[in-house]
N, C-alpha and C positions, 0 to 999 in steps of 0.2 A: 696667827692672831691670838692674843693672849685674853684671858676671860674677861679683864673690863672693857675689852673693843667689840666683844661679842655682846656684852650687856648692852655696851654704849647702842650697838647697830642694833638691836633687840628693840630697844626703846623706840629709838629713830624711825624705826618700819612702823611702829604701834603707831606713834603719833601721827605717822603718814595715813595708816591705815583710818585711825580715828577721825582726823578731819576727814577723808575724803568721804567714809561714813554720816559724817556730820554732815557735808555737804549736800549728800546722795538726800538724806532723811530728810533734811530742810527744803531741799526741792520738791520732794516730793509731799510733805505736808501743804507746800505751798500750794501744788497740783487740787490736791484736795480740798484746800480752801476756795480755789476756783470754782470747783465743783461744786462744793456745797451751796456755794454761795448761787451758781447759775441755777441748780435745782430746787433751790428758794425759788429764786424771781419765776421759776416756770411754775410753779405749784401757785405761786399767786395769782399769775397770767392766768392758768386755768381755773384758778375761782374766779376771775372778772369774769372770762368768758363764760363761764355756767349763770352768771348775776345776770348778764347781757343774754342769754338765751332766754329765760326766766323774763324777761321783762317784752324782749321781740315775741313768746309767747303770750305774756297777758295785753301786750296790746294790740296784736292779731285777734286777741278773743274781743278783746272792747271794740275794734274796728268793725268784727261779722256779725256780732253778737248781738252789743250794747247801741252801737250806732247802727246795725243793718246797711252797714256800705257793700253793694252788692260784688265789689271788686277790688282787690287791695293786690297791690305787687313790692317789688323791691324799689320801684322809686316812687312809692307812697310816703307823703309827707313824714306821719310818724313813724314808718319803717327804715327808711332809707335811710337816718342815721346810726339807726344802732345795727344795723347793715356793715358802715363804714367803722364802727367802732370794732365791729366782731372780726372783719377784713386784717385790721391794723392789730390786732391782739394774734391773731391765727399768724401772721408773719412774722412776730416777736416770739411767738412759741417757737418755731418751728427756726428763726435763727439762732433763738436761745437751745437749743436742742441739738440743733448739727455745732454750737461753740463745746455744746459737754461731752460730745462724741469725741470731737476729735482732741481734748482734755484724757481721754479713757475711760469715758461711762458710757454705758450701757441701755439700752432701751430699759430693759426690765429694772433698770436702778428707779427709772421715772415714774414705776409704775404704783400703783397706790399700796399692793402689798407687797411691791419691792421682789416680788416671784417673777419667770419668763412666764410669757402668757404662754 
């Protein structure tokens, strides 16, 4: 093999090598776009559900408190739906959580300082 067939094959490998590089890197940014994007929508999910706690708290205190209703439960009128809202949020976490698992994150990615606990 005389040196410009070696140059030529030189090149040929590079550019094989390049795209497939390219390929590899594009996927996997793509990966990570997935990811960022699911560990948004869960970081929001968990500020509803802290809004929704926060409000199922002050109106359990208006219920025992303010009205003296001597018995509130979870199908108390104004309980019962932000019950059903905390319900539907807690399964949206938790499908949103096991789609970033199996992406390739991590519990501790989710977590607020991003450390394993």
């Amino acid at each position: 093999m005389d040196f410009s067939d070696k140059v030529k094959s030189f090149i040929e490998k590079s550019i094989d090598s390049s795209k497939d590089f390219i390929s590899k890197a594009g996927s996997q940014a793509q990966v990570w776009s997935v990811m960022g994007k699911l560990k948004f929508e869960i970081i929001q999910l968990r500020s509803q559900a802290q809004h929704l706690m926060t409000q199922l708290g002050t109106e359990t205190y208006r219920l025992l408190v303010e009205k003296n209703e001597p018995m509130i439960g979870s199908s108390t009128q104004e309980i019962s739906p932000l019950l059903a809202q905390l319900r539907n949020i807690e399964r949206e976490i938790a499908e949103k959580e096991e789609a970033f698992k199996a992406a390739g994150g991590k519990d501790a990615d989710l977590d607020g300082d991003g450390k394993p606990d």
